[in-house]
C-alpha positions in Angstrom: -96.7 44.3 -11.7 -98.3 45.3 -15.6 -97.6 42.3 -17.9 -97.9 44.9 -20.1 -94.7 46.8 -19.7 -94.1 50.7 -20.4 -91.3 52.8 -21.1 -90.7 53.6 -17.5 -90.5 49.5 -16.8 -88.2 48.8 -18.7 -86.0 51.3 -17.7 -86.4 50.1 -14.4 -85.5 46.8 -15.6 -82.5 48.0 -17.1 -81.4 49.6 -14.0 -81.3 46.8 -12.0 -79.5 44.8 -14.2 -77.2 47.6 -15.1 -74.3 46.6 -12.1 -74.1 42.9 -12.9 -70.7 41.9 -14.6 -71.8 39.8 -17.9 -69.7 38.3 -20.0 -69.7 35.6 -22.8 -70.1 33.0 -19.6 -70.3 33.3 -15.9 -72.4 33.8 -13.0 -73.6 37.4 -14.1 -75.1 36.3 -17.3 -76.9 33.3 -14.9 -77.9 36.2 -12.8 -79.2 38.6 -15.9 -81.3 35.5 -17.1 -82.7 34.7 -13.4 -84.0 38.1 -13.3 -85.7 37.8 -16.9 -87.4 34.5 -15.9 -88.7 36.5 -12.3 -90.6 38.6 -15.5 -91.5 36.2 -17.9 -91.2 32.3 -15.6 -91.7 30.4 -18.7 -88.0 31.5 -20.3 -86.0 28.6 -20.3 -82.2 29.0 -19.0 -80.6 26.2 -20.5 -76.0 25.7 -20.6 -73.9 24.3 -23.0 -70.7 22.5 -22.0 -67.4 24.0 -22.4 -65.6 23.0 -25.6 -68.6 21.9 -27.1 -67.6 22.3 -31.0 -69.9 25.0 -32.6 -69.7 24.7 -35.9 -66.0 26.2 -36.8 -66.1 27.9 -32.8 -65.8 25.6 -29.5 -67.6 27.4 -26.3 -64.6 28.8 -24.2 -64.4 28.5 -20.7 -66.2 30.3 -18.0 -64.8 33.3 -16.4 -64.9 34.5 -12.7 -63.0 37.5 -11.2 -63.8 38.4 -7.8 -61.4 41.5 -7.1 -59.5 43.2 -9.1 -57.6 46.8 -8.6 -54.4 48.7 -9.2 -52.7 50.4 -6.6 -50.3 53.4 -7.3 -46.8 54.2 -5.8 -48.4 56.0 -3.1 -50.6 52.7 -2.2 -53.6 54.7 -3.4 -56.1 52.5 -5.3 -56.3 54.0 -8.6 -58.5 51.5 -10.5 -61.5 49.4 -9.0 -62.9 46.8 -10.3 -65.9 47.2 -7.5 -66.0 51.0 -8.7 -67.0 49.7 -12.7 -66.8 47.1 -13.7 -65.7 48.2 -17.4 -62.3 48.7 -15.9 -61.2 44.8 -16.2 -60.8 43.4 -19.7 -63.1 40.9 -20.2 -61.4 37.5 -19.3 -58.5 38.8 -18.1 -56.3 35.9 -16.9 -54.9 36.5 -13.0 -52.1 38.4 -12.1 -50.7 39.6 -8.5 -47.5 41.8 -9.3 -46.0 45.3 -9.0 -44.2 46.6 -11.9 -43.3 49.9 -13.0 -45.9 52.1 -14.8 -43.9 51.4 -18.3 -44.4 48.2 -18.3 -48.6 48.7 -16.8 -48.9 51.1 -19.6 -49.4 48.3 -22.1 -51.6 46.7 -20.1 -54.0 50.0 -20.1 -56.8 50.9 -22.6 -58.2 54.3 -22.5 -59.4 56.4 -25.2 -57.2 60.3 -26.1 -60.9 61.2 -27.8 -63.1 60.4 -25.2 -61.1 61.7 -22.1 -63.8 60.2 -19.9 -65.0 57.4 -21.1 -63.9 54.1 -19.6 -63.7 51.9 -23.0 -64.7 47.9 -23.2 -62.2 46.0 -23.7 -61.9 42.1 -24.3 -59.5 39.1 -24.9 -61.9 35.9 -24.9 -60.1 33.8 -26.9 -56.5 35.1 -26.1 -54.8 34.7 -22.7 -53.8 38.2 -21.3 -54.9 40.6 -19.0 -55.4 44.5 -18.7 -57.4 47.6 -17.1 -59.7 50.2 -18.6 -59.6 53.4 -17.4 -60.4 57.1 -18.3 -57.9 58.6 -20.6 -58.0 62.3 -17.9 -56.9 59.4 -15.3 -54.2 57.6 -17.1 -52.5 61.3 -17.7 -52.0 61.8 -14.4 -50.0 58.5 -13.5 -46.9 59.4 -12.2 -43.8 56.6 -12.4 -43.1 53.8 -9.9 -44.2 50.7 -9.0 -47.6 49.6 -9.3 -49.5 47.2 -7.5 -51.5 45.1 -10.5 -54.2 42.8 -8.8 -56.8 40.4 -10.7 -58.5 37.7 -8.6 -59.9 35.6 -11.5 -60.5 32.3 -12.6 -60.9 30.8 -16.5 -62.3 27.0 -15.8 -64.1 24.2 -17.6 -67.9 25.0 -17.0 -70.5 26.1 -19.1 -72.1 28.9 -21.5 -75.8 30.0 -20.4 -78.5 31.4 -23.0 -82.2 31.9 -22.1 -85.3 30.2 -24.8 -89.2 30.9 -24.8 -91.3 29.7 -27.2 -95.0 31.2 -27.0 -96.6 28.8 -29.4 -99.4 30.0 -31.8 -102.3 28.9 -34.0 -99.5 28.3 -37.1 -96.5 26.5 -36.6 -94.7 29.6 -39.0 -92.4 31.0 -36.2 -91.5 34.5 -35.7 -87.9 34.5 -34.4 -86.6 37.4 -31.8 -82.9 37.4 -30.6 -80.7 39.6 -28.4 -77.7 39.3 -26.4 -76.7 39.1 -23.2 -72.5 39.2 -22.4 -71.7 42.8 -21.8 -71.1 44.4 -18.9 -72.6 48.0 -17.6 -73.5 49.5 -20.8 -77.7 50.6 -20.9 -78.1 51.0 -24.7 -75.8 48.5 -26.6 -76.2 45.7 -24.2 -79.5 46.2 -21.8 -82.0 48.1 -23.8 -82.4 44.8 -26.6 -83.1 42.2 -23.5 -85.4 44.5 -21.5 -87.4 45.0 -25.1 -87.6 40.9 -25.3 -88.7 40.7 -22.4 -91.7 43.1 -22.7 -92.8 41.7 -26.3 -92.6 38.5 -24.3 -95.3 39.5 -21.9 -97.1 41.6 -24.3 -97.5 38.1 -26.7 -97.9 36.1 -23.7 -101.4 38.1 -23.0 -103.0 38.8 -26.8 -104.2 35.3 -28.6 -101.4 34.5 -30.9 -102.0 33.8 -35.2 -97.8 32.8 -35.4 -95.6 31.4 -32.5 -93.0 32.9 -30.9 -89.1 31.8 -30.3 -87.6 34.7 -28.0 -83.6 34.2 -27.2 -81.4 35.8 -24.9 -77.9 34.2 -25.5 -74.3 35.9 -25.6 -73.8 37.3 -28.9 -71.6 35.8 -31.6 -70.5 32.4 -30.1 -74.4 32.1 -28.0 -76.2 33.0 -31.4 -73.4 30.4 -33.1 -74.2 27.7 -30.6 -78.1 28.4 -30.1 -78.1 27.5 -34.2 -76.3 24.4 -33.9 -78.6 23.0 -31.7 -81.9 24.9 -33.9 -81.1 25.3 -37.3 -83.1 22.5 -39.1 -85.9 24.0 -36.8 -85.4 27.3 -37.7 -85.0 26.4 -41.4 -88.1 24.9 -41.6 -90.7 27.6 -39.5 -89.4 30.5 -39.4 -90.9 33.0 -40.8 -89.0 36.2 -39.9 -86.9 37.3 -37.4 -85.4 40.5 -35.5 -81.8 41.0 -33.5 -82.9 43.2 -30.6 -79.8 45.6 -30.2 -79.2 49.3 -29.2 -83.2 50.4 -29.3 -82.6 52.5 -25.8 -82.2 55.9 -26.9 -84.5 58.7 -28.1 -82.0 60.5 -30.9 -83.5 58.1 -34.1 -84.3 54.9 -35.6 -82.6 53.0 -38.0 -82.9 50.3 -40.1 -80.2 47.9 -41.0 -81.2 44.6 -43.7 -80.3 41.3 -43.7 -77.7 40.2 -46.2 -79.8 40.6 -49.7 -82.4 42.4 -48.1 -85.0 40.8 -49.6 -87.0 39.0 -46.7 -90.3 39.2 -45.1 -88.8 40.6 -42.6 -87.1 43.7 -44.4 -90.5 44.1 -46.0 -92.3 44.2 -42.6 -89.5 46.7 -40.8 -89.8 49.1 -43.8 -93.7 49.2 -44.1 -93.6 49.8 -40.5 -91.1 52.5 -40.7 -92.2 54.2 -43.5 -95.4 54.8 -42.3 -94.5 55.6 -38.7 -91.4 57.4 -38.5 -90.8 60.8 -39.6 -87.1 59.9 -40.4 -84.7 56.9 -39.7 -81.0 56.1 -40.7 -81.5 53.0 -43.5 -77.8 50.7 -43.4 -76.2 48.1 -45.7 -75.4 44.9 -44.5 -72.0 45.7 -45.0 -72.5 48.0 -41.6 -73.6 44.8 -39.9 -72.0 44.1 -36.2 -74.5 42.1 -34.1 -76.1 38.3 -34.5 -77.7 38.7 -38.1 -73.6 38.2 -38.9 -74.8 34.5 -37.7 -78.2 34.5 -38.6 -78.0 35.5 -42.5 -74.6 34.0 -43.1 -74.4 31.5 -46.3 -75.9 28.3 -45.7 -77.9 29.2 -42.9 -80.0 32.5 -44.6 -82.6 32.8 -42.3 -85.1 36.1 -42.9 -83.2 38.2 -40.1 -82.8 42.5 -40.1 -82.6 44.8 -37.5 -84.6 47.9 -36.4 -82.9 50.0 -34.0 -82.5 53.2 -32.4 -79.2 54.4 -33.1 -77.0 51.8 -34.6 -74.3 50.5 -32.5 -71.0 52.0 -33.6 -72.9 55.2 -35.0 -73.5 56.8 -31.4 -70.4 57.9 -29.6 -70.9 56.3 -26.5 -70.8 53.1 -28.0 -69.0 50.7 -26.0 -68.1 53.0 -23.1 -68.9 54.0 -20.3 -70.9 57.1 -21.6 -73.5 54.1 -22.8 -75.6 55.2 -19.4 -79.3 56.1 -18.7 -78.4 59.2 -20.3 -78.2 57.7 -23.4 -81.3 55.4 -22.4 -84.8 56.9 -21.6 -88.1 55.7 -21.1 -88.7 57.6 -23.7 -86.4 55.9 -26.0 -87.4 52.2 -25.0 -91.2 53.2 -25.4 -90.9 54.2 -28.7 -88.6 51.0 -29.6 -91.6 49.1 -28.1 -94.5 50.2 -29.8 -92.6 50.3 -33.2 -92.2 46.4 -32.8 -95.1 46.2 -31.9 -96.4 47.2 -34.9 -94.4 45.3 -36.7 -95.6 42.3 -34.9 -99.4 43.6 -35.4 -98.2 43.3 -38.7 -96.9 40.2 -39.5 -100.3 38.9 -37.6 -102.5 40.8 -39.5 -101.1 40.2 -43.3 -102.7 38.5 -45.7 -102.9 37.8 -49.4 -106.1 38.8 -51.1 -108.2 38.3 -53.7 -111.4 40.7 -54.9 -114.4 37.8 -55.6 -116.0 39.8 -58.5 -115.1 39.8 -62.4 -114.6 43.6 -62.9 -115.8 46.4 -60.2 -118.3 45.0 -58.0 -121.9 47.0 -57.1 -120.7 49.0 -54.6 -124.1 51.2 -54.1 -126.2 47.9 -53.4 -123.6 47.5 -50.3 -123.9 51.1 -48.9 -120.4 51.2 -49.8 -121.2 54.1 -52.6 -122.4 57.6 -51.9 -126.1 58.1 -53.1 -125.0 60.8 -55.5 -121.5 61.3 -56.4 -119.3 62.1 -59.8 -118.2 58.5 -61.1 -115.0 59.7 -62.4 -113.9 61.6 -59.1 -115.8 59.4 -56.3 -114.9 60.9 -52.3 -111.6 60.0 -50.6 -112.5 56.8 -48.9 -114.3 55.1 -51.6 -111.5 55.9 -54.1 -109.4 54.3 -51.4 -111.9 50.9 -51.6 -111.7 50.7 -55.4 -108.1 50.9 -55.0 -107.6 48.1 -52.7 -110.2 46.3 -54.8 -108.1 46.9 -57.7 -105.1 45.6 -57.2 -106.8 42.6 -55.2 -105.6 39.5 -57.4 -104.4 36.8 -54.9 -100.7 37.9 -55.4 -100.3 40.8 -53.3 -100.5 41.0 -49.5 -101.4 43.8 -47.4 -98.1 45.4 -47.5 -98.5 45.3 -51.4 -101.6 47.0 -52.0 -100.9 49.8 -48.8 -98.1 50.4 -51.2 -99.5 50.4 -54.5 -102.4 52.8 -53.5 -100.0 55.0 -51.3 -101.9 54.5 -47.8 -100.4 52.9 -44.6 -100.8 49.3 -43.7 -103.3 50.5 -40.7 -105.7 52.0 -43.4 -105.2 49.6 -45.8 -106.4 46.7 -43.2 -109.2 48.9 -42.2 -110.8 49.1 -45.7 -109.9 45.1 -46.2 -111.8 44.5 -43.0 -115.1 46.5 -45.0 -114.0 44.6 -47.8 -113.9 41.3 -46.3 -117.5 42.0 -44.3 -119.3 42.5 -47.5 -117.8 39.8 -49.3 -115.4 41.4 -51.6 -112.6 40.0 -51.0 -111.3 36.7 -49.5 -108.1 35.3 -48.1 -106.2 33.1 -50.2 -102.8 32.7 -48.7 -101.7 29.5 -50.2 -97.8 30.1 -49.2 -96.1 30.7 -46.1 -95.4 34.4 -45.3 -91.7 33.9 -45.7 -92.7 33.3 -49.8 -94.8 36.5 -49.8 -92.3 39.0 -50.6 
């Protein structure tokens, strides 16, 4: 197979992961993460003990359910567990009972707006059980006795996440998270680890300025637990950082910042974006809902934001059923791709510069000046060079100057490169990037 994966791999990717029942903990996250390390074998799966203490959060116990159905007063088996397995709550608790359709209405979750949708429902940290089911199926329940059936298990074991760390020629780290604990939904649960996964080969084969930390863990408590065991790491080398969520569709892009919006790594995405995308959706962090809740939260501030296709929460199939591979193209996921790609490129490529002559340098003498031209109107690309020159002073990086002279970042580095061959400017990054903001 490519290292180098495409739309159309990914997808594939996502489709045969799309059945498996994740959750927080259990054997179809171990599963999920066994299939990642098939694509890239140097992820490391690595488990953390049940009622480990997590900062104010203790890792729950792990979840099994092997059956799990309801059977109406005809004996006709109404709700399958083996048909979708959306229609258990996540970490529902066992139950073998028949009780009248009164009493299995409050165990029943179904949404009157979405009459087909099967919604995702969970109680982690709350003993209970329930169903999920259509709202066009619930209607036609008749009363009687119901068979309610849930072969599951809650026991002491263990929470799995997924590390790889690509290491580079600079010990500044560039930090890549998504999650792993829902069940069958393509956009708001598979499309962010299929995209880790293929920047993870992509990296693996291009030589490497920065390293890498890529992380598949359960979102919220894995994010929560992956930093207690990091953070002074973290702290110290990273650089900036990405949650990988909901990047599956082809409707739009969207931005969302990390708490002050102010890092390296807001100032990459919107360089990126600004330059490359017709149009995208730009949030507050007050619309935040994924692991930059962990990763920009007081005390721990790391330089975190998300790009993403349509936000989780702003698409309606968001956590239901509907979240299929029609939501999710090839399409979609290719364009996620190569717009973190970019940004990658980008982070790898930026520099601070500085011009290396007192005033405006010869440029005739270096071919770099058309033999006859009007001084105070000179052609396109050499107004360009004398604009990069000019706001050359050792404090502005890449992103700066592309901004100040109103050109992208890709023509920006191309005239630096004709800059930096004729000995006009030099690099002069005395900080780390996360400083250069």
């Amino acid at each position: 197979m490519n290292k180098i994966a495409t739309g159309v791999q990914m997808l594939s990717w996502a489709k045969d992961l799309f059945p498996l029942n994740r959750s927080i903990t259990g054997e179809g996250t171990r599963e999920t993460l066994r299939y990642l390390s098939d694509l890239l074998p140097e992820l490391q799966i690595k488990e953390i003990e049940t009622d480990t203490q997590v900062f104010d959060w203790r890792v729950p116990q792990e979840w099994a359910v092997r059956e799990a159905y309801v059977e109406d007063p005809q004996g006709n088996r109404v709700i399958d567990f083996s048909v979708n397995n959306l229609h258990v709550v996540g970490y529902s608790i066992p139950i073998n009972r028949t009780m009248p359709l009164e009493e299995l209405q409050n165990h029943l979750h179904s949404i009157p707006d979405q009459p087909n949708a099967i919604p995702y429902v969970t109680s982690y940290y709350e003993k209970n059980w329930g169903f999920c089911l259509t709202d066009e199926l619930r209607s036609k329940f008749i009363p009687g006795e119901y068979k309610v059936y849930i072969d599951s298990d809650l026991f002491d074991g263990s929470m799995s996440y997924g590390e790889l760390i690509l290491p580079g020629e600079d010990k500044g780290e560039v930090f890549l998270s998504t999650y792993i604990c829902h069940p069958s939904m393509a956009n708001n649960e598979l499309s962010g680890p299929v995209l880790a996964t293929a920047l993870g080969r992509w990296l693996k084969e291009n030589p490497r300025r920065f390293t890498y930390r890529i992380v598949f863990v359960p979102e919220t408590i894995g994010a929560l637990a992956y930093l207690s065991r990091n953070l002074e790491s973290l702290r110290e080398n990273c650089i900036a950082g990405f949650v990988l969520s909901c990047v599956g569709d082809d409707r739009t892009y969207s931005y969302l910042p990390s708490r002050l919006g102010n890092t390296y790594s807001d100032k990459i995405a919107l360089a990126v974006l600004d330059h490359e995308v017709s149009h995208y959706e730009k949030y507050s962090y007050l619309d935040r809902g994924s692991d930059e809740r962990q990763y920009c939260s007081p005390g721990i501030d790391l330089p975190v934001c998300s790009v993403l296709r349509s936000k989780y929460g702003a698409y309606p199939e968001y956590h239901t059923s509907l979240d299929n591979f029609d939501v999710v193209t090839a399409e979609g996921l290719g364009g996620a791709l190569n717009i973190y790609k970019k940004m990658i490129g980008l982070i790898e490529s930026n520099h601070l510069y500085r011009a290396t002559c007192l005033g405006e340098p010869q440029l005739g003498r270096r071919s770099l000046w058309p033999t006859t031209s009007n001084m105070n109107n000179p052609p396109g690309d050499t107004r360009k060079l004398i604009n990069v020159l000019a706001y050359a002073d050792g404090n502005l990086d890449l992103i700066d100057i592309a901004k100040y002279c109103d050109i992208s970042t890709v023509e920006c580095e191309r005239i630096v490169n004709v800059l930096l061959a004729a000995d006009l400017l030099e690099n002069v990054d005395i900080r780390s990037p996360r400083s250069i903001n």
